[in-house]
C-alpha positions in Angstrom: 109.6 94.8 114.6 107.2 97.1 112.7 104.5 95.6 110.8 104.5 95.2 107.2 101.8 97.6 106.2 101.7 96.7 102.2 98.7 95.1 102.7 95.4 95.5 100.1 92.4 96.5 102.3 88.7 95.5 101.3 86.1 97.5 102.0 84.1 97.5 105.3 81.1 96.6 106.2 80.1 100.2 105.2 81.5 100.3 101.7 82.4 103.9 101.3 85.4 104.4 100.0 88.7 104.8 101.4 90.0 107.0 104.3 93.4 107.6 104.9 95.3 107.4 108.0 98.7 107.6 109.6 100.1 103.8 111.0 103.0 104.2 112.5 104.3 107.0 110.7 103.2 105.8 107.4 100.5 107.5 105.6 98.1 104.5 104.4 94.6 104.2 102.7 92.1 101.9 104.1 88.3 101.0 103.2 85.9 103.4 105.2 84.2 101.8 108.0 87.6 99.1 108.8 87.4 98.7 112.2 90.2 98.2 114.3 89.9 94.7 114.9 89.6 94.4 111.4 93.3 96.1 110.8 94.8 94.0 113.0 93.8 90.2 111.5 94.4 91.8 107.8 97.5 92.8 108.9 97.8 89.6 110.5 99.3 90.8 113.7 98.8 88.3 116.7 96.3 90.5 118.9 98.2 89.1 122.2 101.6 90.3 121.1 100.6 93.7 120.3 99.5 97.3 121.9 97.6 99.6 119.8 97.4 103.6 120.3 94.9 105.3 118.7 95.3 109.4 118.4 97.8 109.2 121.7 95.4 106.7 123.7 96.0 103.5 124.1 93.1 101.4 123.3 92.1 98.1 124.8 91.8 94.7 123.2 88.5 94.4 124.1 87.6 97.6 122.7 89.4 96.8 119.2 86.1 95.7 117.5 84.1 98.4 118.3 86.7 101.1 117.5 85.6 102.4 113.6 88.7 104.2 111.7 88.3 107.7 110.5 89.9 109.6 108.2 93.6 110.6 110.0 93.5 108.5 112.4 97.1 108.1 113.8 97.7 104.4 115.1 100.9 103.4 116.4 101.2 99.5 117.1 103.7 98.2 119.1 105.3 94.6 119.4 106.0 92.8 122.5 109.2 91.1 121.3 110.5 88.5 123.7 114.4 88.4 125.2 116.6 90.0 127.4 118.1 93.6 127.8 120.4 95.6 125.8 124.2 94.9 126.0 126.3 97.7 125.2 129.9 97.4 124.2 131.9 98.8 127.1 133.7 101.8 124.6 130.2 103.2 124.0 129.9 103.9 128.1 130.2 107.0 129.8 131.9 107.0 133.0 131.9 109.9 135.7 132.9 110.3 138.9 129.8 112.6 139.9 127.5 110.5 142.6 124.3 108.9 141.1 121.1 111.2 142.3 
């Protein structure tokens, strides 16, 4: 499930104006100086369901408050969604006689 990303920002601690940045594909505007941590509970994402990547490297939860956003940024957030495995229908399977390597 992606999050919904409609949300109003208000402005960080810094009060500078708004960067923009892409999350998850989406181009957004955010108050300069949002932190990540920040992101996150405005969002209001539950931190122990998610995984954040910020500019292709995964950052960790401890590190979220300390991680200031800067104009194009590209933050991907993932959610751990709980349940089983795919079931395919058997007509959309493939079935050869070659030997598995």
């Amino acid at each position: 499930m992606k999050p919904s990303c409609d949300v109003s920002f208000t402005p960080g601690d810094k009060g500078r104006g708004l960067v923009w940045l892409l999350l998850n594909g989406e181009r957004r505007e955010v108050a300069d100086g949002l932190y990540l941590a920040h992101l996150i509970d405005t969002l209001g994402l539950a931190p122990e369901r998610i995984a954040i990547e910020l500019n292709q490297t995964v950052v960790r939860r401890a590190e979220w408050a300390a991680k200031e956003l800067k104009e194009s940024d590209r933050i991907e957030i993932v959610h751990f969604v709980g349940g089983g495995g795919i079931t395919l229908p058997i007509s959309n399977c493939r079935f050869s006689s070659e030997p598995w390597l």
